[in-house]
N, C-alpha and C positions, 0 to 999 in steps of 0.2 A: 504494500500500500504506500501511495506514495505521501510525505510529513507535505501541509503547508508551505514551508521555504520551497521546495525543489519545486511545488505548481508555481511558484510564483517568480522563481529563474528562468521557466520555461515558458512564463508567459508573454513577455514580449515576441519570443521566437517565434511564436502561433500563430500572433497579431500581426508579423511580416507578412503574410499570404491573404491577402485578402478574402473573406467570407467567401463571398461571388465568383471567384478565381478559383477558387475548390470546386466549387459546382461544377463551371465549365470546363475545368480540366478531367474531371468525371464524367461529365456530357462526352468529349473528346476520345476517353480513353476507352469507353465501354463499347462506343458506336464503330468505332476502328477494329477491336476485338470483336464485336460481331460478324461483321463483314468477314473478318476472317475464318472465322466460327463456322459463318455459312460457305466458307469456300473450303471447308473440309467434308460437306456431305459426301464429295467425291469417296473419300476412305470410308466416313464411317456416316451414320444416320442421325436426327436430330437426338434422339436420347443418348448416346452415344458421344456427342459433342459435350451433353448438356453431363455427361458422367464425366469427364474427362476435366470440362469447367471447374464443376462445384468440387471433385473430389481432390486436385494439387490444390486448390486455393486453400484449402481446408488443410492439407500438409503443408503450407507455406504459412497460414495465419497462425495455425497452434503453436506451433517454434518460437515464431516471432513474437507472442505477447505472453506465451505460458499461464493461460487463465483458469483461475481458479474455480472450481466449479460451482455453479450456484447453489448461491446457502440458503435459499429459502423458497418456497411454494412461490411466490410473487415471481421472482426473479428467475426461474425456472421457468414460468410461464412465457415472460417475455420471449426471454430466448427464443422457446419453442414456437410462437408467435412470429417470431423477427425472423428465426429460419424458413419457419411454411410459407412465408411470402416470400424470401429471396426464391425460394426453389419453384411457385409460382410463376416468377419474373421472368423462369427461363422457360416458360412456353410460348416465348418469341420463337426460340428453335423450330419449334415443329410448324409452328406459324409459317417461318419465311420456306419452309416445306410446300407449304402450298400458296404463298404470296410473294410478289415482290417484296423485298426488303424494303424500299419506302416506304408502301401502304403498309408492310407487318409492325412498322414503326411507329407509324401516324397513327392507325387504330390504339396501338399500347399504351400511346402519351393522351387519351383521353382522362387517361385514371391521373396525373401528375394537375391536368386542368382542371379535375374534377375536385382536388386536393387544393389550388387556387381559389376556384369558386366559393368553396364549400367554406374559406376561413377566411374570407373578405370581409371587412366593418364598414368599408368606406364605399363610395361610389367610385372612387379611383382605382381602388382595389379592382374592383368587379369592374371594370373597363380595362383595364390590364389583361385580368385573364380572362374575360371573354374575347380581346384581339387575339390571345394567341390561341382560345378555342376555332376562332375565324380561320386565322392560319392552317392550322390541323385539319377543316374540315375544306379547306381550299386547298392544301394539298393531295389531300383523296379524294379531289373529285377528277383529277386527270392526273392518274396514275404513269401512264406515260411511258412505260418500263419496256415494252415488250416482251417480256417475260411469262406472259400469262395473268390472265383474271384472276378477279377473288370468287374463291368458294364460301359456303358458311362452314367449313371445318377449319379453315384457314383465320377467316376471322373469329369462329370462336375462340381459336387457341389464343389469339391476338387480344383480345378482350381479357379474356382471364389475365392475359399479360400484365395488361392495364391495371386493373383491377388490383391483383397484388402489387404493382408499385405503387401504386396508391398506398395500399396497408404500409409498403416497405417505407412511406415518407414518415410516415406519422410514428411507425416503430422504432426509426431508425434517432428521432427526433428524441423517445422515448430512453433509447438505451444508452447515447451520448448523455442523458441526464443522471442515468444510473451509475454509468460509471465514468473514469474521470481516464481511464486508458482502451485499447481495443480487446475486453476480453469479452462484452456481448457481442460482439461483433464475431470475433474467431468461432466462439458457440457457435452462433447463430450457424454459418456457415458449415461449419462438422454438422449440422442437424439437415441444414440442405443436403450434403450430402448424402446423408443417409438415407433421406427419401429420394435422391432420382440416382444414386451407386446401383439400386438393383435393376432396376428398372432398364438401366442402360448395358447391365450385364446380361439378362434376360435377351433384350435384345440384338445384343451386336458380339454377346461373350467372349472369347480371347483374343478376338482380332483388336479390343483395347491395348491389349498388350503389345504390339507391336512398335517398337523402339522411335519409331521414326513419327507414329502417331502421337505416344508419350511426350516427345519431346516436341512439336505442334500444339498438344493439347494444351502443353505447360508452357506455353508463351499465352495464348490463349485466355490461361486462368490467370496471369501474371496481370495482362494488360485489361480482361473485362469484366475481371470479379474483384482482384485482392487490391489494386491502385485504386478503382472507382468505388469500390463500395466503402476503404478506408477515407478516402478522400468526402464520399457525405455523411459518413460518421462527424469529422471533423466540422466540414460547413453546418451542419444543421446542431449543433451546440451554440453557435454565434447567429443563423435565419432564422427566420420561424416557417416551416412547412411551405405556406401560402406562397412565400417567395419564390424557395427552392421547386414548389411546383410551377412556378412559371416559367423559371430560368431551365429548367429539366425539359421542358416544351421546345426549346432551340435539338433537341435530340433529334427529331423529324428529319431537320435539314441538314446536321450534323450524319444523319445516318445516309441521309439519297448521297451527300455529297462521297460518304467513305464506298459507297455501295458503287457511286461510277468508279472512282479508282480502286478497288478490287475488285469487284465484280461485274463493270461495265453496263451496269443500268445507268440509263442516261436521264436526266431530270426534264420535266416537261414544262413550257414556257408557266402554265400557270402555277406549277410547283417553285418557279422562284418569287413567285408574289406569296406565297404560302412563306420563304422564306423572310421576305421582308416584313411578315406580320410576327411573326415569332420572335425575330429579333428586336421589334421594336418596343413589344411588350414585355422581353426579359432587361431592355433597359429603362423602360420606362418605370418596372416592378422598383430594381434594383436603387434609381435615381429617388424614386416615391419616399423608399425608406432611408436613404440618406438625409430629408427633409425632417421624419418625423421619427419618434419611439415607439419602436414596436410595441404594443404591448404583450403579446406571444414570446416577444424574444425573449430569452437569458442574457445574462450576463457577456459581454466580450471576454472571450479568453486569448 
């Protein structure tokens, strides 16, 4: 446990990185490691991807924070909570299975605007992210991709997607309060693992093990689980949700963009006015609350 003194030598260092900067470097890191994610169905399948994610991220998190196990009914629950949603998060996989990767994107980041809406006080607020609900539902309307249409199994997995990040904003918000290092976080993730490790064994069984897959996989979990989901541990102890769900809304366009350069879907002329509503709402969120105090937020660390 860490004494008073050492939080508060380490809190300048925090305050270097700006709140918003976390975000987006998380928007950046996870929509890049998708892309790549999906350019592995070649080897293996979406559960397969998604075992290969959650399960080195989970060997890289445990090491790195050595956490201790939850001491009480409360805090156990979180956990388990915090985990069902990240492992949720990842039925994007099976999603861009059956959709483009922009639209499997765009339907997911409904549940992030849904998480904006939902904790707006102000009329600014709620213009905020309703522009960037504008954007998301302007980018799905001209898909663009060639790639193929949407199905309803496609979008539902895409929904659920949504949906749990949604839970994962408000969880994540949750367990940054609990604790003051990444040890709900490392849980959290061992407990995804645990629910999509068989899952993906079931499916795709020893051809995980193949060296060259392993070490893909684990670049993979490096840059779209253990950097991105450390990094809104972080930001969301200094945002409040509302924010971080509008600023997480720039994902859409974060993701068409990583999706042409690795996967060569090409973005459609209305999908970049999609982009300029997103963007303007994660700076207009961002700008809003530099004028006033939150009152959701915590303390700056």
């Amino acid at each position: 446990m860490r004494t008073s003194p050492d939080t508060s030598r380490r809190g300048p260092a925090r305050r270097a990185v700006p709140a918003p900067a976390l975000v987006l470097g998380s928007v950046v890191s996870v929509q890049v490691g998708q892309a790549l994610g999906r350019d592995l169905f070649a080897w293996t399948g979406p559960a397969g991807v998604v075992a290969l994610r959650l399960g080195i991220a989970a060997l890289v998190l445990l090491p790195l924070w050595r956490p201790r196990p939850p001491r009480d009914a409360r805090t156990l629950l979180l956990v388990c909570a915090y985990g069902a949603a990240i492992a949720g998060m990842n039925l994007i996989y099976p999603a861009m299975a059956h959709l483009p990767m922009g639209m499997a994107v765009t339907v997911q980041f409904l549940g992030p605007v849904a998480v904006a809406l939902a904790g707006s006080r102000r009329a600014v607020d709620l213009a905020w992210g309703g522009l960037a609900g504008a954007g998301i539902l302007l980018f799905a309307a001209d898909t663009g991709t060639g790639s193929g249409g949407a199905d309803l199994v496609g979008l539902a997995y895409a929904a659920g997607s949504g949906a749990s990040m949604a839970a994962y904003i408000l969880l994540s918000r949750r367990a940054g309060a609990a604790a003051a290092d990444g040890a709900p976080l490392a849980w959290a993730v061992a407990v995804a693992a645990l629910i999509t490790l068989p899952i993906g064994a079931v499916q795709e069984g020893t051809a995980l093990l193949d060296p060259r897959l392993l070490a893909a996989g684990a670049g993979i979990a490096v840059l779209s689980a253990v950097v991105p989901y450390s990094l809104d541990l972080a930001a969301l102890r200094r945002l409040p949700p509302r924010v971080v769900g509008v600023l997480q809304s720039l994902e859409p366009a974060v993701g068409a963009v990583a999706a042409l350069i690795v996967l060569g879907e090409r973005l459609a002329s209305a999908q970049w006015g999609a982009v300029a509503c997103v963007t303007a709402a994660a700076i207009g969120a961002v700008a809003t609350r530099r004028t006033r105090r939150d009152r959701g937020a915590g303390p700056p660390e």
